[in-house]
N, C-alpha and C positions, 0 to 999 in steps of 0.2 A: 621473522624479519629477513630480508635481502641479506646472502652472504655476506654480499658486496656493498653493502650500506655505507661504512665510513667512505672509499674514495669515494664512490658517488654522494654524499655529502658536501667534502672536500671540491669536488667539482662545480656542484651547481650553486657552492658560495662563492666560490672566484667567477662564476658565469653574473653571476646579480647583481656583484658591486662596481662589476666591470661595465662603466662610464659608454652612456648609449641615448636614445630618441627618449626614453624613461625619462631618466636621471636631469636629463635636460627640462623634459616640460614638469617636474615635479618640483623640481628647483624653480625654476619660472614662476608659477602659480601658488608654490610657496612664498616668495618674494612676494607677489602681490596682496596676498590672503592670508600668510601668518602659517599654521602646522596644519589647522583643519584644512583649510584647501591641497594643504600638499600631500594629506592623507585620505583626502577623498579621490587626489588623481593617483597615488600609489594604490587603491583598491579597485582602482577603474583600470588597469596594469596589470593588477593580480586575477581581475574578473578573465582577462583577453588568454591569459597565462592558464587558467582553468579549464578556457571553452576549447586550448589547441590541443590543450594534456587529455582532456578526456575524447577529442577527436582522434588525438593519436593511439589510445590505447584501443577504442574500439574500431581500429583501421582507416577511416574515414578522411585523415591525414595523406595517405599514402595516394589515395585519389587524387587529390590536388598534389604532391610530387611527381605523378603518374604524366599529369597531362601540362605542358609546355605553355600550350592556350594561357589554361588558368593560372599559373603559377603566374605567368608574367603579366594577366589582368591584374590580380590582385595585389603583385609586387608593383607595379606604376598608379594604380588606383594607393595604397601607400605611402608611396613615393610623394603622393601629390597631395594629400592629406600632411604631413610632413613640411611641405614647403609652404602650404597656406598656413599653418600654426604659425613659423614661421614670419609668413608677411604680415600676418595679424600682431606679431609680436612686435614686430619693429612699428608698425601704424599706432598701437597703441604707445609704443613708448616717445611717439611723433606728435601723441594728442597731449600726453599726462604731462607737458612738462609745468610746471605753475609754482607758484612762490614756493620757497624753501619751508617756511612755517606754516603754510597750509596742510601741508604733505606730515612735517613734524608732529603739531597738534591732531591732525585727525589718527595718526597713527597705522600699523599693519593692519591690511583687510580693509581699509576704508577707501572711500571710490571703486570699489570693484562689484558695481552693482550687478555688471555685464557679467561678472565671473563668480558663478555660484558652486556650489556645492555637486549640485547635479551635472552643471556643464564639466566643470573639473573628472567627474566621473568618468563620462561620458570621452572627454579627450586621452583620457590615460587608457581605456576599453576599444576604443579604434585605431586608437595608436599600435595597439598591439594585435588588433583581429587581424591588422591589415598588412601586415607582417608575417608575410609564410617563409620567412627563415625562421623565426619560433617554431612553426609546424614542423622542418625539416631538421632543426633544434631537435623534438621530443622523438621526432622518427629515428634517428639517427644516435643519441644521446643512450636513451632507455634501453635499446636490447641489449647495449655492451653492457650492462653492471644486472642482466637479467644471468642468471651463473647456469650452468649443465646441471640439469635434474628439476631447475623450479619452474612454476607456472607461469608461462610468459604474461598472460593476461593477469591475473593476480598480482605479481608482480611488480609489471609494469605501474599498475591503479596505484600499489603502496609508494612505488617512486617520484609519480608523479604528486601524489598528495604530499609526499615531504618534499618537494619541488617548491609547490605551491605555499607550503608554509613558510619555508626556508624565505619566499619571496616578500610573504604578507610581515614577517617580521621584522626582514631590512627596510622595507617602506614606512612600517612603523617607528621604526628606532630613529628614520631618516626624516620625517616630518617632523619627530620631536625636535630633530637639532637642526632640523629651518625655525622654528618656535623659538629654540632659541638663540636664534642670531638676528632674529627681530628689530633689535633695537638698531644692530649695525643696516638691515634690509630696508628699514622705514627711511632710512637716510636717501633724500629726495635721487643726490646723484648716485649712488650705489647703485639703488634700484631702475635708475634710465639706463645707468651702464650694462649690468646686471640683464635685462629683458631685453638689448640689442646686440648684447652677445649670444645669447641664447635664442633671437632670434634670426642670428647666421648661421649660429651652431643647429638648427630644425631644416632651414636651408638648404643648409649643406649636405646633410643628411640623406635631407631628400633629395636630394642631386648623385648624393653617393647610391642609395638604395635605386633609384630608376638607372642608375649608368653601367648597376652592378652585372656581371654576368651571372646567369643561373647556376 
């Protein structure tokens, strides 16, 4: 194992829990759908978090920091990803508004015919492909706890797969306790409130990430 395993532990738990474009649309679509949607978009999160770790370990990473071009396509391609979740969020909570007992009795996860399993995936995995501050994250993060004498590449693979778990397991823990705040989320206005905050907070985001410098 990595000399240097514990801080790097220590780190990339205070890097996960720390409140971001995730945490936003997991909460969101947890609120809509109950824990399985919010753990279908924390694995669509964790899928995006895989494909940069293993780009960064076999170099591939370093290309797109390399080139200016791409970094800032993909960072405004992102950006903009980010703000349409975002407008979708607010539209949607512009359509759902309807009786108090309708919303009560049908319960968590119901009316979200638009919002499946797969789309939920799907928005937590491009949320995060599209994100090359994670790239620049794993380039940047991994060589400092790779120590004098070990296999960079070796290495690196073991750090990023406890990265990756480290991740899969706060999404996991984190959809359970949308599951159970359920009863409080079913609540017709929490949940309008709740998906127009969070859809300024995707907004914004995306306004911070297109404004950001490189």
């Amino acid at each position: 194992m990595p000399s240097l395993l514990v801080p790097f532990l220590l780190v990339v738990a205070v890097l996960t829990v720390t409140p971001g474009p995730d945490m936003a649309l997991v909460l969101r679509n947890g609120a809509r759908g109950g824990s399985r949607l919010a753990w279908y978009t924390g694995l669509g999160c964790c899928s995006g978090i895989a494909v940069h770790a293993t780009a960064a370990v076999v170099g591939l990473s370093a290309l797109l920091a390399a080139s200016a071009v791409a970094f800032t396509v993909v960072k405004l391609v992102g950006a903009a990803y980010l703000a349409w979740l975002g407008i979708t969020a607010l539209w949607h909570s512009r359509k759902s508004v309807r009786p108090a007992e309708d919303t009560a009795r049908q319960g968590p996860g119901a009316a979200t015919a638009e919002l499946t399993r797969r789309g939920c995936y799907r928005q937590g995995l491009l949320t995060n492909l599209l994100n090359p501050k994670i790239a620049l994250l794993f380039l940047t993060l991994l060589p400092q706890f790779v120590a004098a004498g070990e296999p960079r590449t070796a290495t690196s693979a073991v750090l990023a797969v406890l990265f990756l778990a480290i991740a899969v397991l706060w999404w996991r823990l984190f959809s359970l306790a949308v599951g159970g705040l359920a009863g409080l989320l079913a609540r017709p206005r929490v949940g309008l409130v709740l998906e127009r905050v969070t859809g300024v907070v995707l907004i914004g985001l995306g306004l911070r990430v297109a404004l950001e410098r490189s």
